[in-house]
Every structure is written in C-alpha cells, then in structure tokens.
C-alpha positions, -999 to +999 in steps of 0.1 A: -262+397-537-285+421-513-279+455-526-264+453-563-275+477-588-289+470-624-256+485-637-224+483-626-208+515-612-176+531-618-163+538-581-131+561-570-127+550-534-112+579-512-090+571-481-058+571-464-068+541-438-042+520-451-039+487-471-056+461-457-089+487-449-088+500-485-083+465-503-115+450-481-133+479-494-124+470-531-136+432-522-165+445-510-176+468-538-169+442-562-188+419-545-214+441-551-210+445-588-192+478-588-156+482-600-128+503-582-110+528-612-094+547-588-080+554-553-075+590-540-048+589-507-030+616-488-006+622-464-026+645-450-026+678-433+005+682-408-001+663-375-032+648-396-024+620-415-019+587-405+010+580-425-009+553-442-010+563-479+020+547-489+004+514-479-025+520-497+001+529-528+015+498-518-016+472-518-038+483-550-038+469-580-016+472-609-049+479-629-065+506-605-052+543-607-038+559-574-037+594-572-015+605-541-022+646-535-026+668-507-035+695-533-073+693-530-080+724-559-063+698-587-087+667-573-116+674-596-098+678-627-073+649-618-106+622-615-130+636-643-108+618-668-123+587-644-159+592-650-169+584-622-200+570-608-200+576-573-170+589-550-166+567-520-151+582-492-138+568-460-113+576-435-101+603-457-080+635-438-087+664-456-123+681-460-135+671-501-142+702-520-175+711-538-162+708-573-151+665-560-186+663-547-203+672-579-180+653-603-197+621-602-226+610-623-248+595-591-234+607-558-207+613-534-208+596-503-191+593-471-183+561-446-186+580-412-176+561-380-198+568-353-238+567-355-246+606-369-258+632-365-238+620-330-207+625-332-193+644-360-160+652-368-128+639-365-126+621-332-162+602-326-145+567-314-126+586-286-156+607-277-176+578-277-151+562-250-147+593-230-188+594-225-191+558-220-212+553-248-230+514-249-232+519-289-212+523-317-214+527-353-213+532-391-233+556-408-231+565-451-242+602-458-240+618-487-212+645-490-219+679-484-202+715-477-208+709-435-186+685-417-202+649-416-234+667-422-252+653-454-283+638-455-283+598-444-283+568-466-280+536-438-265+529-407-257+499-386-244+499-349-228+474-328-228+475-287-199+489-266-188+471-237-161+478-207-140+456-222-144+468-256-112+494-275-096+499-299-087+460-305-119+446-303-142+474-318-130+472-356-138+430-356-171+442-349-169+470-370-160+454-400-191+429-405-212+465-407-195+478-438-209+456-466-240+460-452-244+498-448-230+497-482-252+479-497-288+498-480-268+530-490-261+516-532-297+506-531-312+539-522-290+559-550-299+533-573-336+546-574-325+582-565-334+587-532-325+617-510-318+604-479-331+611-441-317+649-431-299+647-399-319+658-370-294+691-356-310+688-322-293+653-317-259+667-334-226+667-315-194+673-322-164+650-318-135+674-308-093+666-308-092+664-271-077+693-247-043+682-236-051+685-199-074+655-207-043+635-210-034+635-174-049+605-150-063+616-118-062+585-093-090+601-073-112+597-100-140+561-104-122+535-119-142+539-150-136+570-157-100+562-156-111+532-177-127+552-202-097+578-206-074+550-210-096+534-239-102+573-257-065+586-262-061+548-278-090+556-305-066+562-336-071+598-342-048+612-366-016+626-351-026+619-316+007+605-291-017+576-273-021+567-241-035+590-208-004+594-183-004+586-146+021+583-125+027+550-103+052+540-075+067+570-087+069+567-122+049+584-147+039+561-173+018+564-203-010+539-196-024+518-232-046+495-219-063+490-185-092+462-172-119+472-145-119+454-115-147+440-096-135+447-065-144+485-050-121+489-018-113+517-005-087+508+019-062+530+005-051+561-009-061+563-047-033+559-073-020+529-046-007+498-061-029+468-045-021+440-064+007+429-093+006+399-110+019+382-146-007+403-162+002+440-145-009+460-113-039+471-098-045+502-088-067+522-065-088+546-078-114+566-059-141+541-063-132+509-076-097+496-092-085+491-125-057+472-138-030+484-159-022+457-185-001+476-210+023+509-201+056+526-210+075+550-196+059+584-204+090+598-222+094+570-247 
C-alpha cells in the first residue's frame, strides 16, 4: 500500500472522537503496516469534552492499552513504558504537553480539521460555515508548543456546498484520512521537516460569541443558512442550533434548505409556505426552509 514504511511503527493514537472514529483509525494504520499499542482519551476540560471517551474505552481492543486521564503532567511517564514511535493525535481536547511531544522516537503529529494555517483552533468547521467557505479539509502537522501551528506534513480538501453540514461533510471527510496519512508517514519515514505555515494566511477558529446564536429574519437567506449549518459543527460543549422565533414561537432551528425563490412580498421572519417537509420562511432576500426545529427550551 501507498505510503507504508520499511519498518513497522509503534503508534499511540490520541483522541476522544469516539468509537467508531478511533477504531477506523486503527484500520487504517494497520493497513498501513503500523500497529496501535495504545490509546490516550479524556473527558476533557469542563464544557470541553465530548463525552465520548467511554466509547472509545468501550470499542478498542482487548490487546491495545487505554489510558483514560485528564492529568496531562503524568501523560509522558504513563506512555514511555510504550515506546513509542509516533504519537498520533486527532480530535483530542486538551493542549499535548512538550514532554508527550518529544517522547516518541520519530514524531508527534496532529490530524487537524480544517485546511491550516486557516483556521486554527478549536472551532474551524463552524467558522468555515459562518464564512461560507466552498472548501474544506484535513491537514497533518507536526505537534508543536503553538495551537495547530507546527510545520505541515500533507493535506487534502474536499468542496463545500449549500447543501453541505454536519451530515454530509464527514462522508466526504473520511475518504481524506488514509490518504493524508499516508503522504504524512512517508515524509517522516525519510525525515523530512515539513512546509512552515505561512502566518500571513493564519486565522483563528474562535468558540462563537453567544449573541451569534440569535437569528435575525432581516438577514439573506444564506446567511441564515450558514448560521444554522455553524452552531450544528460539533464543537465541544456547544448547545446546537441558532434560535429564531416563528409564528410566535422561538425555536432552536437544526437544519434549514435554501430556497430558490427570492420574494419579497412580505415581512421577513413570515411563514410563506409549510409542507410534509417543514416551513418556509422569509428572510430579507431569499427564503430558507426549516427542516428540523425544537422548542428553544428543550
């Protein structure tokens, strides 16, 4: 296979994105030639975690170690006993200290979701859909003291439609992994440095402001579009859904369609059209329709 070393590498995989994400990582890297000895999860910092570690407790193997901590100082000395090879990590909450990074005996790498040195941080899907963004992406770095800052191994993007979220972006997403992976492997393999991340293209990806939350009907339809899609990005400990109020009822909106058609007959915020599938609903330019709602309380 494209992208296995001469030597197979002991890997401790990082992550608290649940089960089924960590155990297609462990298929992938053993594709690869590499073996999985251990698995570092977390709950995570308060209003941080996903609450997905016990999953990933849940699916490993009997024959792979999992370490469950949210005492970073007592990493290091808990996964030199390991000997590692690299440190693989990936949808991981807490910030990996120095002493983690230089344990293994080739590198320690990062999966980053978004296409760096754009959109750092901890929220680069939602940014992505706030700005409208027409790409999306992976990117492997190597693991330094900044915040998704390290210098780049390989990346691989995917295109962002209107009618893409949540939903539809990991399917596309997921295709990426094994090959940034492997262009990343390859390039430690021979000991290669990696491209520094140009700082005058760097932004950062923000928790939102809660004032973001609130629809404003007056607004295009896809803006109101796009603030629908970014408070349903996943980001740790974020309540989803942008909340708007119709026929009276303020409702936390989780999904919403553009509409082709651009009236402006009436007011925004104005129901125009219900159906088996939801309403429509004016906006200031152009409708959307909201497919998926609950009562903003719930």
């Amino acid at each position: 296979m494209a992208g296995t070393t001469v030597e197979p590498w002991r890997i401790v995989v990082m992550s608290d994105a649940g089960g089924q994400i960590v155990g297609g990582l462990q298929q992938i890297l053993a594709g690869m030639g590499h073996k999985v000895v251990g698995i570092v999860t977390s709950p995570g910092p308060p209003n941080r975690g996903l609450g997905r570690h016990l999953e990933v407790v849940a699916a490993a193997p009997a024959n792979i170690d999992v370490i469950v901590s949210n005492h970073r100082k007592y990493w290091a000395a808990m996964l030199a006993p390991l000997k590692p090879d690299i440190i693989l990590s990936m949808i991981f909450p807490w910030v990996i200290p120095d002493d983690v990074i230089g344990l293994p005996r080739r590198a320690a790498v990062n999966v980053h979701g978004s296409l760096l040195p754009r959109g750092r941080g901890p929220n680069p899907l939602g940014w992505a859909f706030r700005n409208g963004d027409r790409e999306f992406g992976l990117t492997v770095h190597y693991l330094d003291a900044g915040l998704d800052t390290g210098p780049m191994l390989a990346q691989a993007g995917t295109q962002l439609g209107d009618e893409d979220d949540l939903e539809t972006l990991f399917p596309k997403l997921a295709p990426l992994l094994p090959v940034v992976l492997a262009r990343a492997f390859e390039r430690i393999a021979v000991g290669d440095p990696g491209d520094a991340q140009d700082e005058s293209l760097a932004t950062y990806a923000s928790v939102f402001e809660e004032d973001y939350r609130a629809i404003d009907w007056s607004r295009s339809a896809r803006e109101v579009h796009n603030q629908v899609r970014a408070w349903m990005s996943g980001l740790r400990g974020m309540i989803p859904g942008a909340v708007g109020t119709i026929d009276g009822s303020s409702l936390r909106i989780l999904k919403t369609r553009l509409m082709t058609e651009v009236g402006r007959d009436v007011a925004p915020g104005t129901v125009v059209w219900r159906d088996h599938e939801g309403v429509t609903v004016q906006c200031g330019s152009g409708r959307v329709k909201v497919l998926r709602s609950e009562p903003a309380g719930s």
